[in-house]
N, CA, C and O atoms as a Tripos MOL2 file, in Angstrom:
@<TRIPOS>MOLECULE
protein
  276   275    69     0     0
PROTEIN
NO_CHARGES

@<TRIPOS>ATOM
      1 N          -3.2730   18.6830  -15.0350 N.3       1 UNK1
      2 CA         -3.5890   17.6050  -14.1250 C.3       1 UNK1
      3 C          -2.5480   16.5050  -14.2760 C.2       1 UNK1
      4 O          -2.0660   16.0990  -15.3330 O.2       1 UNK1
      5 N          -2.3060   16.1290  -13.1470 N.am      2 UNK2
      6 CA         -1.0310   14.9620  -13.2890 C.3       2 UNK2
      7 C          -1.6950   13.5190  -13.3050 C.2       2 UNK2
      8 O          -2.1290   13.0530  -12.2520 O.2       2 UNK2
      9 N          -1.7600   12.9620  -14.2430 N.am      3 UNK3
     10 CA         -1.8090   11.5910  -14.5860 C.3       3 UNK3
     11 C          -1.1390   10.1230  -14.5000 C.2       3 UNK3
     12 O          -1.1610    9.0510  -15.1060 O.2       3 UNK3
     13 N          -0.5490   10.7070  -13.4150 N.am      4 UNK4
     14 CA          0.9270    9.5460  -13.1030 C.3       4 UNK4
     15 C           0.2880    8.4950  -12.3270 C.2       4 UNK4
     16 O          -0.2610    8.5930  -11.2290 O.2       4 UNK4
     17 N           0.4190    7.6400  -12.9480 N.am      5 UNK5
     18 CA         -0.2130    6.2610  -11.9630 C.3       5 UNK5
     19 C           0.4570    6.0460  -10.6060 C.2       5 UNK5
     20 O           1.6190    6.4270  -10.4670 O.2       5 UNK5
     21 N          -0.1470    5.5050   -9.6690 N.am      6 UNK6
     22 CA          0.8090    5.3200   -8.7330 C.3       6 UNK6
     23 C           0.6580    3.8530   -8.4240 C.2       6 UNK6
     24 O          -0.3390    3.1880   -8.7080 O.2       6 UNK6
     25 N           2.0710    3.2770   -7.6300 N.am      7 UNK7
     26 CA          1.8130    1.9430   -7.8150 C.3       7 UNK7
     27 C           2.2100    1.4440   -6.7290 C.2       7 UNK7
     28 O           3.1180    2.0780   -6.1920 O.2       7 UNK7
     29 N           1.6010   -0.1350   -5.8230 N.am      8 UNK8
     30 CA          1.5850   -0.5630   -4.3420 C.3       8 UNK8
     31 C           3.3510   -0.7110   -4.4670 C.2       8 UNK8
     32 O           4.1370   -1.2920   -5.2150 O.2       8 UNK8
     33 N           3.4420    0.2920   -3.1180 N.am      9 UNK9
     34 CA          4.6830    0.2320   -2.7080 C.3       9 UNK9
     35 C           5.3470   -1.4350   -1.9610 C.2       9 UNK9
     36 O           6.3810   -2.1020   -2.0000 O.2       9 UNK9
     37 N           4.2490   -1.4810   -1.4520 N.am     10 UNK10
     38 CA          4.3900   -3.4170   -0.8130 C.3      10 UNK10
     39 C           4.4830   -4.2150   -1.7250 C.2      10 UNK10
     40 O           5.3880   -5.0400   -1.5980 O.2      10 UNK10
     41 N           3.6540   -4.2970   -2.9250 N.am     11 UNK11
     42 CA          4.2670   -5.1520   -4.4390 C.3      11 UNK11
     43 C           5.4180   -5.0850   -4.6920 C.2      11 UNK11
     44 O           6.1040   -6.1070   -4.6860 O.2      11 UNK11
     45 N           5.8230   -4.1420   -4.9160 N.am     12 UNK12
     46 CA          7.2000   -3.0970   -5.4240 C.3      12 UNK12
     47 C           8.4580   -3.7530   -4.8690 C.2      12 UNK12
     48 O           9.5030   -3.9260   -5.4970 O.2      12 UNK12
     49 N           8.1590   -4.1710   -3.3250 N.am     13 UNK13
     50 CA          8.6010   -4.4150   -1.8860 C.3      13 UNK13
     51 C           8.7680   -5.9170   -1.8890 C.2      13 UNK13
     52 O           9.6330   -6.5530   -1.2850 O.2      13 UNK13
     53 N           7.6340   -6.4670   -2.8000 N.am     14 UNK14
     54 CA          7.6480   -7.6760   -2.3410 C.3      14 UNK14
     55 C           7.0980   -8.1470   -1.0210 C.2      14 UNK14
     56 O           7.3140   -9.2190   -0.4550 O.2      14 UNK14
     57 N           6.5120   -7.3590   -0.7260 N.am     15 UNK15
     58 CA          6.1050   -7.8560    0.7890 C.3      15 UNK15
     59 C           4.4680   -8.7150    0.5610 C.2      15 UNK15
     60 O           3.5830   -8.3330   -0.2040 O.2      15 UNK15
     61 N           4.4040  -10.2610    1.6970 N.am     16 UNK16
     62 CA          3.3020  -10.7170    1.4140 C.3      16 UNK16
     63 C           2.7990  -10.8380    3.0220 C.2      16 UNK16
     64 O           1.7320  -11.4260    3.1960 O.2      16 UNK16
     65 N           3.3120  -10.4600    3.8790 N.am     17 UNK17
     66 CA          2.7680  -10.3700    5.2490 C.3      17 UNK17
     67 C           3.1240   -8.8820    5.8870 C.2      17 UNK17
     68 O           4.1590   -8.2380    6.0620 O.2      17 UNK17
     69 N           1.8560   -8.7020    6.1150 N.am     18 UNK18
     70 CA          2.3560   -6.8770    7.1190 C.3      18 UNK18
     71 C           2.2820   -7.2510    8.3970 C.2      18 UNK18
     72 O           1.2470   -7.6930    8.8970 O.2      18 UNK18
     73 N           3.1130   -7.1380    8.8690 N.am     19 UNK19
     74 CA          3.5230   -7.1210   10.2910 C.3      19 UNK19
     75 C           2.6160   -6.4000   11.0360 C.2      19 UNK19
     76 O           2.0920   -5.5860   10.2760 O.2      19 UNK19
     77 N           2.0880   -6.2820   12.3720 N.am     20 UNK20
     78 CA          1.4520   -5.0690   13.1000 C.3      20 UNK20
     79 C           2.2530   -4.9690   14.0950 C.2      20 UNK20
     80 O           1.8050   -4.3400   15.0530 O.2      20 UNK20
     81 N           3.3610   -5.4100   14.1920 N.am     21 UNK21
     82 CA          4.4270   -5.2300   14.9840 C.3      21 UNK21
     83 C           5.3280   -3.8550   14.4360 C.2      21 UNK21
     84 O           5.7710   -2.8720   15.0310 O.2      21 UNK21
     85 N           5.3670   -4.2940   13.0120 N.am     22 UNK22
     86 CA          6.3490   -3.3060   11.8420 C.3      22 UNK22
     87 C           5.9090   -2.3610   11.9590 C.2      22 UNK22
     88 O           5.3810   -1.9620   10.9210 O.2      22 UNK22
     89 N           5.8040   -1.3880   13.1880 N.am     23 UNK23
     90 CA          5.6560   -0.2510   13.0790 C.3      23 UNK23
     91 C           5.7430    0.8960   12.2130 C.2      23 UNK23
     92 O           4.8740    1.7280   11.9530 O.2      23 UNK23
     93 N           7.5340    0.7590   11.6040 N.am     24 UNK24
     94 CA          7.8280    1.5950   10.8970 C.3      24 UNK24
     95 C           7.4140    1.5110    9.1490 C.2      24 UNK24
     96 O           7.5700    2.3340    8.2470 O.2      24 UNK24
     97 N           6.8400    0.1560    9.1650 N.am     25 UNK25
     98 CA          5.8920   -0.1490    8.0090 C.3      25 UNK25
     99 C           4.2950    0.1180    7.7470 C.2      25 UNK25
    100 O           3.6530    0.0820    6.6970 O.2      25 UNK25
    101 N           3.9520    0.3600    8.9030 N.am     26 UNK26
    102 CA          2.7230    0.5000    8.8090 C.3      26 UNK26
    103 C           2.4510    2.5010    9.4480 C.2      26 UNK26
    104 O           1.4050    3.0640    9.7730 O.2      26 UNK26
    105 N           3.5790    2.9230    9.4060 N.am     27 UNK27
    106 CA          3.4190    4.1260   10.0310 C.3      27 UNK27
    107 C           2.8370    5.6730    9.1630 C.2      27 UNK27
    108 O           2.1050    6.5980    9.5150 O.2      27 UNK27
    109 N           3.4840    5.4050    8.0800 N.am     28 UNK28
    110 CA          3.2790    6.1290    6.8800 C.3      28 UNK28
    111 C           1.9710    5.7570    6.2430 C.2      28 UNK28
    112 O           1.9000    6.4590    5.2340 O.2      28 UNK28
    113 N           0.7840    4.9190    6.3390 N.am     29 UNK29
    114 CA          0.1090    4.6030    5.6540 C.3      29 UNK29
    115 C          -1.1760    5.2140    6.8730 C.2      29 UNK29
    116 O          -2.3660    4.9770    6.6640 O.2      29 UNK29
    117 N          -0.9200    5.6490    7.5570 N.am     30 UNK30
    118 CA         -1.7210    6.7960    8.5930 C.3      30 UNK30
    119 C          -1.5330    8.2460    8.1100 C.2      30 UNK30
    120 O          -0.5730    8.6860    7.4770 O.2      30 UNK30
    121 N          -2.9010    9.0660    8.6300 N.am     31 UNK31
    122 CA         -2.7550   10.6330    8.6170 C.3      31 UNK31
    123 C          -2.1750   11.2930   10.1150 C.2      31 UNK31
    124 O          -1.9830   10.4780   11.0180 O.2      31 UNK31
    125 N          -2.0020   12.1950   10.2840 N.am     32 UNK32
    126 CA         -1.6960   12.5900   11.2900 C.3      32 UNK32
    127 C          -2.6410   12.6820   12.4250 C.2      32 UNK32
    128 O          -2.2630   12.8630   13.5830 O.2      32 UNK32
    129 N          -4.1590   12.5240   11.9900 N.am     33 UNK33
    130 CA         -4.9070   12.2450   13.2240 C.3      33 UNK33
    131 C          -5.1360   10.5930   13.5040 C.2      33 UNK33
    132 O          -6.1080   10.1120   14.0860 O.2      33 UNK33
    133 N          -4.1250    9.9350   13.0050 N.am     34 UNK34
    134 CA         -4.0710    8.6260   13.0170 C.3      34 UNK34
    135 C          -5.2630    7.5550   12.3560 C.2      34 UNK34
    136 O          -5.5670    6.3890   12.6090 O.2      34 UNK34
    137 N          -5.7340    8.5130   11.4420 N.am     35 UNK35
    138 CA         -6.8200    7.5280   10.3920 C.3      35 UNK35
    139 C          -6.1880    6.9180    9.1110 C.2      35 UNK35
    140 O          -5.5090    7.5390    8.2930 O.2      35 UNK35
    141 N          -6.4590    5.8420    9.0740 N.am     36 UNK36
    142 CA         -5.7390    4.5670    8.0820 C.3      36 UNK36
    143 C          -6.2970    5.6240    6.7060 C.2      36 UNK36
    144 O          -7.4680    5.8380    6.3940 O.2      36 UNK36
    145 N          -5.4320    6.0030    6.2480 N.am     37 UNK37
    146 CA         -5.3410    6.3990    4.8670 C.3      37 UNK37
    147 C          -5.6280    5.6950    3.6860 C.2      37 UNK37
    148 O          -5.2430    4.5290    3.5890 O.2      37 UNK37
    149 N          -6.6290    6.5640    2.2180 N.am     38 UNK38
    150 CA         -7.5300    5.7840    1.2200 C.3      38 UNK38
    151 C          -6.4010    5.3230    0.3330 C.2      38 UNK38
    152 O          -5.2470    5.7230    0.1760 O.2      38 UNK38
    153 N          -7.2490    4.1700   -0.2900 N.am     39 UNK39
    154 CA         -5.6930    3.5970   -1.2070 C.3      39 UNK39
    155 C          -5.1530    4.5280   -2.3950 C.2      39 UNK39
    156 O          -3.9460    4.6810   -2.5810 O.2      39 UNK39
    157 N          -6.2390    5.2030   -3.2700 N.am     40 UNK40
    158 CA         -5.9740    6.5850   -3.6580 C.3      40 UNK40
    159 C          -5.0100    7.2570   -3.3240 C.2      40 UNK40
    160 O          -4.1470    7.2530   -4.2020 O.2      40 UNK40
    161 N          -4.7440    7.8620   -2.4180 N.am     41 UNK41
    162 CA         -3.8200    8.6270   -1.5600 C.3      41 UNK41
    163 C          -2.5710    7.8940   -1.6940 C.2      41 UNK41
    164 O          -1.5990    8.3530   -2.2930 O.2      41 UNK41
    165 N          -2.6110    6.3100   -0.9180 N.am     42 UNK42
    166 CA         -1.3240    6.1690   -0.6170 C.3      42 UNK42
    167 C          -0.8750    5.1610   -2.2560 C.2      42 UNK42
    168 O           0.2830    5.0920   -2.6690 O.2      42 UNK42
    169 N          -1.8460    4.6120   -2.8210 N.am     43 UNK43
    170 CA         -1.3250    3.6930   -3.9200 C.3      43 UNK43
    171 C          -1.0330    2.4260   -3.9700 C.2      43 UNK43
    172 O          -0.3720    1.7360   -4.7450 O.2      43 UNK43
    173 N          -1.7720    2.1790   -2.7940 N.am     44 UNK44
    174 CA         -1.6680    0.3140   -2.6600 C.3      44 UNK44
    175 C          -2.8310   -0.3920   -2.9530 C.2      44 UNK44
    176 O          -3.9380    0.0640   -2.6640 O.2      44 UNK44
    177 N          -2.6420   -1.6950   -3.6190 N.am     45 UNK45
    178 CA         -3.2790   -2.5780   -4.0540 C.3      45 UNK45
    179 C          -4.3490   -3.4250   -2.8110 C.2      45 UNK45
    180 O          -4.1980   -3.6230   -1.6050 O.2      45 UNK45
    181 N          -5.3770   -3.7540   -3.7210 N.am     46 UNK46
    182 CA         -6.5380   -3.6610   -2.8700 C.3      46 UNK46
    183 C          -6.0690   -4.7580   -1.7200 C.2      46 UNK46
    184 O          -6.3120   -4.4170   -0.5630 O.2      46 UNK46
    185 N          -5.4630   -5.9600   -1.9040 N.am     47 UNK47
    186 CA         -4.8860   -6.9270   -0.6040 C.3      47 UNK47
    187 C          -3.7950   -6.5570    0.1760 C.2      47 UNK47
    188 O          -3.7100   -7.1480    1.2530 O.2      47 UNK47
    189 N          -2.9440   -5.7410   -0.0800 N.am     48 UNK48
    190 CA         -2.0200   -5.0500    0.7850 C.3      48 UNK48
    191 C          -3.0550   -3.8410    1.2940 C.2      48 UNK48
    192 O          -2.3510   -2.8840    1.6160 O.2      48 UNK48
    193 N          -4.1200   -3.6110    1.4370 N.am     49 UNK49
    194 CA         -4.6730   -2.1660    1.2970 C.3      49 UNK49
    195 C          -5.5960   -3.0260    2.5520 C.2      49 UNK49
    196 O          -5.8930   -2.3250    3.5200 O.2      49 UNK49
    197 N          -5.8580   -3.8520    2.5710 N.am     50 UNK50
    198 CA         -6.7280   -4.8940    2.9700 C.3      50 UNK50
    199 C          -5.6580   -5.4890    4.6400 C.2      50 UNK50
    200 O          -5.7370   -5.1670    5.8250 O.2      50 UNK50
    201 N          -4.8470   -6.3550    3.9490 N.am     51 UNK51
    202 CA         -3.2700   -6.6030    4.7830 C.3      51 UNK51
    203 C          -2.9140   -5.5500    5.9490 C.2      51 UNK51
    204 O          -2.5710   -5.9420    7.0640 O.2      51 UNK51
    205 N          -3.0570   -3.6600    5.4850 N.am     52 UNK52
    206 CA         -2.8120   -2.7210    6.1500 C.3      52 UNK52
    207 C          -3.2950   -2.6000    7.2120 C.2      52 UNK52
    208 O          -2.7830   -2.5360    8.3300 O.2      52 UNK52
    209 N          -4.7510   -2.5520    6.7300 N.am     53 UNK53
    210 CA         -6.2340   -2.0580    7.4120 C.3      53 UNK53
    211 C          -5.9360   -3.0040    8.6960 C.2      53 UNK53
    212 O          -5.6390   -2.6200    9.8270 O.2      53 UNK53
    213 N          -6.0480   -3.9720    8.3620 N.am     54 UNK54
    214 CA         -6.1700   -5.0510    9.6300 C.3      54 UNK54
    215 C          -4.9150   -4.9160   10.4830 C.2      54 UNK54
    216 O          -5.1040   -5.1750   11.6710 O.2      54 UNK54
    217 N          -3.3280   -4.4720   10.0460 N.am     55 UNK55
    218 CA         -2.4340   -4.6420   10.6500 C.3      55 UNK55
    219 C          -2.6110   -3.2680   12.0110 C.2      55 UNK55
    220 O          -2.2210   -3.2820   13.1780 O.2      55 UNK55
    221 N          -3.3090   -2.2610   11.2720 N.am     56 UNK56
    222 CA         -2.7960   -0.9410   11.9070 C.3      56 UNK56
    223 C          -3.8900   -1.3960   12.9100 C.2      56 UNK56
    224 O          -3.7730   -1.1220   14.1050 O.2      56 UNK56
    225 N          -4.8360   -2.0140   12.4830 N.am     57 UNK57
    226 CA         -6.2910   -2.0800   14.3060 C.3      57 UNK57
    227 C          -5.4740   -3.1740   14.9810 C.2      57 UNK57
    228 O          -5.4770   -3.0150   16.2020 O.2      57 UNK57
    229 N          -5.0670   -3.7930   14.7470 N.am     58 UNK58
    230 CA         -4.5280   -4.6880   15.5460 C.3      58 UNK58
    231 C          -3.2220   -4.3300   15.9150 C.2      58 UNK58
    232 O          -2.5240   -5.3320   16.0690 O.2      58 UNK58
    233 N          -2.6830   -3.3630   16.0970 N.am     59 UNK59
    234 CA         -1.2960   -2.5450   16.0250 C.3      59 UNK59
    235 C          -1.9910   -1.3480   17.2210 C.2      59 UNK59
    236 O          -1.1840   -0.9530   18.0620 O.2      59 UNK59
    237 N          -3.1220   -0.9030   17.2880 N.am     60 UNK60
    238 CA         -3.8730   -0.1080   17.8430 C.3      60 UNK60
    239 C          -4.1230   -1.0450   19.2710 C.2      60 UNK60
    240 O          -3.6940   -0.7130   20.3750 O.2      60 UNK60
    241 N          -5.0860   -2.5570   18.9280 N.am     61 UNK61
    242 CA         -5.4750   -3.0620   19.7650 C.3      61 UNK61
    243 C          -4.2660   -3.1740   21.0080 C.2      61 UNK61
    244 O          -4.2920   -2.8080   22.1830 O.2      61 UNK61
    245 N          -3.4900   -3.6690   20.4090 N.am     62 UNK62
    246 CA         -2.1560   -4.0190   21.1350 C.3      62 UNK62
    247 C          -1.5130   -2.8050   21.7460 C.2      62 UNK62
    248 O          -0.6750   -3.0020   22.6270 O.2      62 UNK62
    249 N          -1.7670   -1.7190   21.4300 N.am     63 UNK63
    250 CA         -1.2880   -0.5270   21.9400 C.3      63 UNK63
    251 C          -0.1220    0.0000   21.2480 C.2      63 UNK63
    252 O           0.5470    0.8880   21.7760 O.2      63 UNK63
    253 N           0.0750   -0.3190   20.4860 N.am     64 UNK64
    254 CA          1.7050    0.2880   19.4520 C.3      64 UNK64
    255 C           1.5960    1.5100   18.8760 C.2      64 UNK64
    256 O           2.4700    2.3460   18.6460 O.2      64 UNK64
    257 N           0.1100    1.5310   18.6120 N.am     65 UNK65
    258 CA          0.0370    2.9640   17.8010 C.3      65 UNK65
    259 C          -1.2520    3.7850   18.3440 C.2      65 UNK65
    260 O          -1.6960    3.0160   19.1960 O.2      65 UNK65
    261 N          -2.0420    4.8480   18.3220 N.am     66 UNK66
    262 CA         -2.5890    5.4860   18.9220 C.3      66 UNK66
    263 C          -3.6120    5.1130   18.1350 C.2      66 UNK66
    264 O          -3.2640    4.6720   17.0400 O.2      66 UNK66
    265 N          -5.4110    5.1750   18.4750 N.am     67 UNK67
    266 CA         -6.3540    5.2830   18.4440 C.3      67 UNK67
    267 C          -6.8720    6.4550   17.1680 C.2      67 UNK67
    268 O          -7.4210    6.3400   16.0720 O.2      67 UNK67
    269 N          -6.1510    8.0650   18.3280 N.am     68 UNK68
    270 CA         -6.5690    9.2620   17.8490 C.3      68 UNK68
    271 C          -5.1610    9.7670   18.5470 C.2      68 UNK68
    272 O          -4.5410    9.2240   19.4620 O.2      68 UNK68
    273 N          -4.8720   10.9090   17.8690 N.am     69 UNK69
    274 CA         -4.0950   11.5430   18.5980 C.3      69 UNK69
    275 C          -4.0660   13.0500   18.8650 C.2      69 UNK69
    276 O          -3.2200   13.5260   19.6230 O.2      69 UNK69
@<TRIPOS>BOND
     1     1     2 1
     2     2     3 1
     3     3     4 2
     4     3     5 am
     5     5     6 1
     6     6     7 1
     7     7     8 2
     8     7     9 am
     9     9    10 1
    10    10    11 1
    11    11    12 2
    12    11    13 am
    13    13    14 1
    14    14    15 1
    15    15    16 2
    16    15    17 am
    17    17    18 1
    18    18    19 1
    19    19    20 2
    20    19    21 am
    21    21    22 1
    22    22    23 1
    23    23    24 2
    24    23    25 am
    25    25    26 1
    26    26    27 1
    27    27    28 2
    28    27    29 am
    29    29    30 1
    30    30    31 1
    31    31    32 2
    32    31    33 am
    33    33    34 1
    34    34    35 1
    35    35    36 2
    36    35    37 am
    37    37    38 1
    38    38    39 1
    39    39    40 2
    40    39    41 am
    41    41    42 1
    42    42    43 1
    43    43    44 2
    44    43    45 am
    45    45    46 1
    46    46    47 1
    47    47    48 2
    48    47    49 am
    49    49    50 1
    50    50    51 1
    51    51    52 2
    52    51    53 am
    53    53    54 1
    54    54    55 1
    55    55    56 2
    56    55    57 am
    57    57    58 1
    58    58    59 1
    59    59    60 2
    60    59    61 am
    61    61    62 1
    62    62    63 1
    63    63    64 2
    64    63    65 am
    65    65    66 1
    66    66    67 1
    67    67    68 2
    68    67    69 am
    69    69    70 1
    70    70    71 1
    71    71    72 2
    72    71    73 am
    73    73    74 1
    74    74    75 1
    75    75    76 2
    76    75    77 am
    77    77    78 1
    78    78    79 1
    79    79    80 2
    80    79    81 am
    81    81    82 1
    82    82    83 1
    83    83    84 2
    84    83    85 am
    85    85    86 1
    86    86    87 1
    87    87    88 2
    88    87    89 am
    89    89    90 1
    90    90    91 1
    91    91    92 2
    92    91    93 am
    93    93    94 1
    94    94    95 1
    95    95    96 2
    96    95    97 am
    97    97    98 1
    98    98    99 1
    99    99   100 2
   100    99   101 am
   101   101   102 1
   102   102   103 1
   103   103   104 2
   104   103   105 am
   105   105   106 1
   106   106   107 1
   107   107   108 2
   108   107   109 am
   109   109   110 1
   110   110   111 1
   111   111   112 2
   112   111   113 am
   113   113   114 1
   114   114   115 1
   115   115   116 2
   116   115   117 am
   117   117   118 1
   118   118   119 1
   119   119   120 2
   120   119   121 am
   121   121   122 1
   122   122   123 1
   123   123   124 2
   124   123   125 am
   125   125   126 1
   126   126   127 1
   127   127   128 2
   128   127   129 am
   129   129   130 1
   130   130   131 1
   131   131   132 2
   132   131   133 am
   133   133   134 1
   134   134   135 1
   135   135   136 2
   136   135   137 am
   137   137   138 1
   138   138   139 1
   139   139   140 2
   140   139   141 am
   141   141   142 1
   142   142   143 1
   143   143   144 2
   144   143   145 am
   145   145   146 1
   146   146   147 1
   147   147   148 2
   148   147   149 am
   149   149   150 1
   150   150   151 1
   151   151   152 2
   152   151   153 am
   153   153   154 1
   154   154   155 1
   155   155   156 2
   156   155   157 am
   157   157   158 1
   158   158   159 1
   159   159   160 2
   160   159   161 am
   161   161   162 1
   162   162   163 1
   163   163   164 2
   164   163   165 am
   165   165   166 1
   166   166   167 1
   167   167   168 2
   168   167   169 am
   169   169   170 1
   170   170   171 1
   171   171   172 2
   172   171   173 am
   173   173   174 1
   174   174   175 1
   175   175   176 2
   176   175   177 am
   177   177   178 1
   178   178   179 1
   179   179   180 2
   180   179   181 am
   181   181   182 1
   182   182   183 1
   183   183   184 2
   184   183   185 am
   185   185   186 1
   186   186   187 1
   187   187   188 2
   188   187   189 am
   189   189   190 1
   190   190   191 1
   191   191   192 2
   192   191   193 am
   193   193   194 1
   194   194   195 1
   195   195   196 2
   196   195   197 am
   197   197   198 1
   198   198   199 1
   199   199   200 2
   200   199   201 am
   201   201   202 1
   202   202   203 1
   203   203   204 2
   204   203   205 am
   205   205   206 1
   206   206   207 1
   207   207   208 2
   208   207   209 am
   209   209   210 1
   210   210   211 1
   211   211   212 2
   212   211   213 am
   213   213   214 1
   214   214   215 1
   215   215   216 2
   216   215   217 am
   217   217   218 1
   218   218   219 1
   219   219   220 2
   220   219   221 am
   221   221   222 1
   222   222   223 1
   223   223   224 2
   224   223   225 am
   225   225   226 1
   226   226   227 1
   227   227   228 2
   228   227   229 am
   229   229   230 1
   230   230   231 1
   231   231   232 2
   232   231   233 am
   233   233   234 1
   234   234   235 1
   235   235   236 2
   236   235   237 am
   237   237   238 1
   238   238   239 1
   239   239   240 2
   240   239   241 am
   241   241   242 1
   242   242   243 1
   243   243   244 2
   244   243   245 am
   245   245   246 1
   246   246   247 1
   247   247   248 2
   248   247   249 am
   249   249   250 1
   250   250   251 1
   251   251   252 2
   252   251   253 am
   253   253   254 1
   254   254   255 1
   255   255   256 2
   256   255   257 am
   257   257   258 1
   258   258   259 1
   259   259   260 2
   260   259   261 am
   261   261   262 1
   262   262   263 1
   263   263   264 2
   264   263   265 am
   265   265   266 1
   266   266   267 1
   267   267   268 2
   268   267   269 am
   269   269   270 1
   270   270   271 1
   271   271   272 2
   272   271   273 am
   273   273   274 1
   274   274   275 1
   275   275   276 2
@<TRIPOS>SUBSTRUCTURE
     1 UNK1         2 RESIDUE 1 A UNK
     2 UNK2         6 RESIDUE 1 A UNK
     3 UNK3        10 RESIDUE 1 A UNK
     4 UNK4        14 RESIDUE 1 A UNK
     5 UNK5        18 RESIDUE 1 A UNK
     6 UNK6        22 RESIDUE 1 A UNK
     7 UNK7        26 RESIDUE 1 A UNK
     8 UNK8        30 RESIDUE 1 A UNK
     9 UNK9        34 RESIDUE 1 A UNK
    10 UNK10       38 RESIDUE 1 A UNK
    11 UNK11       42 RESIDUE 1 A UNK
    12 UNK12       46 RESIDUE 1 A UNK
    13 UNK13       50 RESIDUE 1 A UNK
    14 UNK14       54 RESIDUE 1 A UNK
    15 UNK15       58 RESIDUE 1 A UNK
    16 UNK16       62 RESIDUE 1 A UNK
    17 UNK17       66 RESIDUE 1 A UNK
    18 UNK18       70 RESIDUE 1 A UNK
    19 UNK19       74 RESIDUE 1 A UNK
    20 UNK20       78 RESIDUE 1 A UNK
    21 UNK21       82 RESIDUE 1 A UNK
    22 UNK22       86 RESIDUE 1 A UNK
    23 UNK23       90 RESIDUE 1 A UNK
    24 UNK24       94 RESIDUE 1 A UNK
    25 UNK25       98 RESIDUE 1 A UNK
    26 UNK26      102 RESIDUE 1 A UNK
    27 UNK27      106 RESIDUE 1 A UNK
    28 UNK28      110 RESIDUE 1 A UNK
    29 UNK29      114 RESIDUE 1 A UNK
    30 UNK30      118 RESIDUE 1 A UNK
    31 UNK31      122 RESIDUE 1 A UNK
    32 UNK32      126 RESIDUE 1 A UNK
    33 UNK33      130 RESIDUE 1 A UNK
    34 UNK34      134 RESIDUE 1 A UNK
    35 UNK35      138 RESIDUE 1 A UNK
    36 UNK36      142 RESIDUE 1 A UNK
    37 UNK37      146 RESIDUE 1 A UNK
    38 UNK38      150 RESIDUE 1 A UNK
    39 UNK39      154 RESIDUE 1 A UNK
    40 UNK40      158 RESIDUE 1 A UNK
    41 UNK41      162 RESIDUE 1 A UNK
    42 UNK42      166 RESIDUE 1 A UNK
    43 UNK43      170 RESIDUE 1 A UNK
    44 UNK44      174 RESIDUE 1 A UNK
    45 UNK45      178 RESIDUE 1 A UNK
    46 UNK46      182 RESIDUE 1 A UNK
    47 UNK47      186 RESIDUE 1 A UNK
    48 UNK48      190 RESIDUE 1 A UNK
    49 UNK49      194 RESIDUE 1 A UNK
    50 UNK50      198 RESIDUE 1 A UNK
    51 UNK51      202 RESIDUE 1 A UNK
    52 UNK52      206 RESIDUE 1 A UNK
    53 UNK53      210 RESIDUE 1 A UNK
    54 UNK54      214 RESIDUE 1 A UNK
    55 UNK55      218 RESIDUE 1 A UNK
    56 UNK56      222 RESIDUE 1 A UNK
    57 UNK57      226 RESIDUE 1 A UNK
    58 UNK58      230 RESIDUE 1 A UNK
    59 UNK59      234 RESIDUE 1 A UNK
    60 UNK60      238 RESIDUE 1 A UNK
    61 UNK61      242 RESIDUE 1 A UNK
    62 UNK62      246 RESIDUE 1 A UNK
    63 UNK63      250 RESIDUE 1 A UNK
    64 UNK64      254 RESIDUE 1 A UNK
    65 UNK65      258 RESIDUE 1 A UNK
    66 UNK66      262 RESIDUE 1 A UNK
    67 UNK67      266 RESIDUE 1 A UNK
    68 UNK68      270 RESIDUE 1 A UNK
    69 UNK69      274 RESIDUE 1 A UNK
């Protein structure tokens, strides 16, 4: 079993605002049926994880990114 911690790539990054514009930032943190992915999975900290959540519906609302696909 692999035990490797994983750690928020946006810390890492330095990043303290997610864009929902930043497409190409918020693109990878989706599955391919376009469901916002668990922080488990991707390894981000619970306020960037938080930061995400809200960027990608409002990235949705606006029409940038798909619903479902």
């Amino acid at each position: 079993m692999n035990d490797s911690k994983k750690y928020c790539q946006l810390c890492k990054a330095k990043v303290d605002y997610v864009d929902y514009k930043n497409i190409k930032l918020i693109k990878p943190f989706t599955d391919r049926f376009g469901r916002i992915k668990a922080r488990y999975y991707t390894g981000t900290c619970l306020q960037h994880q938080k930061k995400l959540a809200n960027s990608i519906k409002n990235a949705r609302f606006m029409d940038l990114m798909p619903f479902v696909r």
